[in-house]
Structures are given as structure tokens and as C-alpha cells.
C-alpha positions in Angstrom: 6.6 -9.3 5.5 2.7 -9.4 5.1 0.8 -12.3 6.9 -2.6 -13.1 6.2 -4.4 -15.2 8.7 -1.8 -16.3 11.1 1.0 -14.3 13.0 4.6 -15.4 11.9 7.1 -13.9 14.1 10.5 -15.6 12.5 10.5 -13.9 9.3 11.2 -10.0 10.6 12.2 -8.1 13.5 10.6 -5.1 15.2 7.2 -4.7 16.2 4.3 -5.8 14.7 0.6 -4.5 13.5 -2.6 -5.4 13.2 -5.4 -3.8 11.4 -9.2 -4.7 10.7 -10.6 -5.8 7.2 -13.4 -3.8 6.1 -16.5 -4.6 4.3 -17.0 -4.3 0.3 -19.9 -2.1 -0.9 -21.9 -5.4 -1.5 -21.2 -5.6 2.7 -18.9 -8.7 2.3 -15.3 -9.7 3.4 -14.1 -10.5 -0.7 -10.9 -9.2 -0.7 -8.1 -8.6 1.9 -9.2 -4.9 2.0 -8.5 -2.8 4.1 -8.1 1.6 5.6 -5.1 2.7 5.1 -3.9 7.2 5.7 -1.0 8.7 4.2 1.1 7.5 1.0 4.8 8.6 0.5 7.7 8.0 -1.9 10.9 9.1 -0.2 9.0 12.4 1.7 6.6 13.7 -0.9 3.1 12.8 0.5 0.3 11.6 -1.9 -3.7 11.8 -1.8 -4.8 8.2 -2.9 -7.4 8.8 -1.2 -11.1 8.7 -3.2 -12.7 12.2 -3.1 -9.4 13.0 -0.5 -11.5 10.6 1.9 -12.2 7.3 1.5 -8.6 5.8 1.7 -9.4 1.9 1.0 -6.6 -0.6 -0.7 -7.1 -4.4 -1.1 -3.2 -5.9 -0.5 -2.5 -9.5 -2.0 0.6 -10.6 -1.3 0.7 -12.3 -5.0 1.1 -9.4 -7.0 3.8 -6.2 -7.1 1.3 -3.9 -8.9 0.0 -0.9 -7.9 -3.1 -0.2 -9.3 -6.0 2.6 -8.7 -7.8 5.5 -10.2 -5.6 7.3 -13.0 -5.5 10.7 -10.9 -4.2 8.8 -7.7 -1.8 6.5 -9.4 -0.2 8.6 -11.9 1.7 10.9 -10.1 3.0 8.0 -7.2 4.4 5.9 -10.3 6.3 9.3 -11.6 7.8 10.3 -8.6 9.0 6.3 -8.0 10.7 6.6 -11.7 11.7 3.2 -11.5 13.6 3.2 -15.5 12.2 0.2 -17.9 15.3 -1.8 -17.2 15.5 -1.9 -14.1 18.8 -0.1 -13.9 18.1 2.0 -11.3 16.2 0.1 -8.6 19.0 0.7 -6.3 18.2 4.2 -5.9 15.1 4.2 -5.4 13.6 5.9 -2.5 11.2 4.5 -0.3 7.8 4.0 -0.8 5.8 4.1 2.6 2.0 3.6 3.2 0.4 4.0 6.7 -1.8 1.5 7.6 -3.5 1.4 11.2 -1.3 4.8 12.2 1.9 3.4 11.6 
């Protein structure tokens, strides 16, 4: 679950995170963005991160896409191999992102 704004402890169990929104370039709050470190799908490890430094996402819990630079995104969305049909979603591994060192 992904809560924006309030703390809603009845849809999961296990702990719970926090982390800090950070500033756009224009030095504004516009999105829900946010830092976030490593990338994974199943155990292979991805650099999303701009130059291999500047690791910034904005999450919206309205969309499923996953969207960024060609060079980053690419390879994530090979490895996932999720077929056009959907046929098999099942056996998928899973796709991890740390945010705020967890």
C-alpha cells in the first residue's frame, strides 16, 4: 500500500516507512517526488539512477507505468518480460525498489 498524506495502518501488515519529498529543480513540492537507491527485478540490480547519481522518482498511486530515460528503463522492462497478454504475470519475479534504505 502507498499512502500519501495520512498514515493508514488497516490496509497491511509489517512495519512501515517514511521518507522526505524533495524539491523540483524550479525548488517546489509539484509532484510526490522523491530519493529512492537500488532497483531490482527478482536479484539482478539496475542503475536508474541519472549520471549513476541522482536517483529521483515521482510515485502516483494513479498510474501502473514506469516511465524514465530510454537507457534506464529499457533494460528493467526486458528483464520483467511481462508477455502482451498477460499470460504470464504469475511468474513474474519481483520487482523491488529501495526507498529510504529499505
Amino acid at each position: 500500500s502507498l499512502d500519501f498524506g495520512f498514515f493508514n495502518s488497516t490496509g497491511y501488515n509489517g512495519v512501515s516507512a517514511t521518507t522526505p519529498l524533495i524539491k523540483t529543480l524550479k525548488l517546489s513540492y509539484l509532484y510526490y517526488m522523491i530519493n529512492f537507491g537500488e532497483f531490482f527485478v527478482g536479484s539482478k540490480k539496475f542503475n536508474a539512477c541519472f549520471l549513476g547519481l541522482i536517483c529521483e522518482a515521482v510515485v502516483d498511486t494513479g498510474t501502473s507505468y514506469l516511465i524514465g530515460p530510454d537507457f534506464a528503463v529499457d533494460p528493467i522492462i526486458a528483464e520483467i518480460g511481462l508477455k502482451s497478454d498477460c499470460s504470464n504475470l504469475a511468474s513474474l519475479q519481483p520487482l523491488c525498489i529501495t526507498i529510504a534504505s529499505q
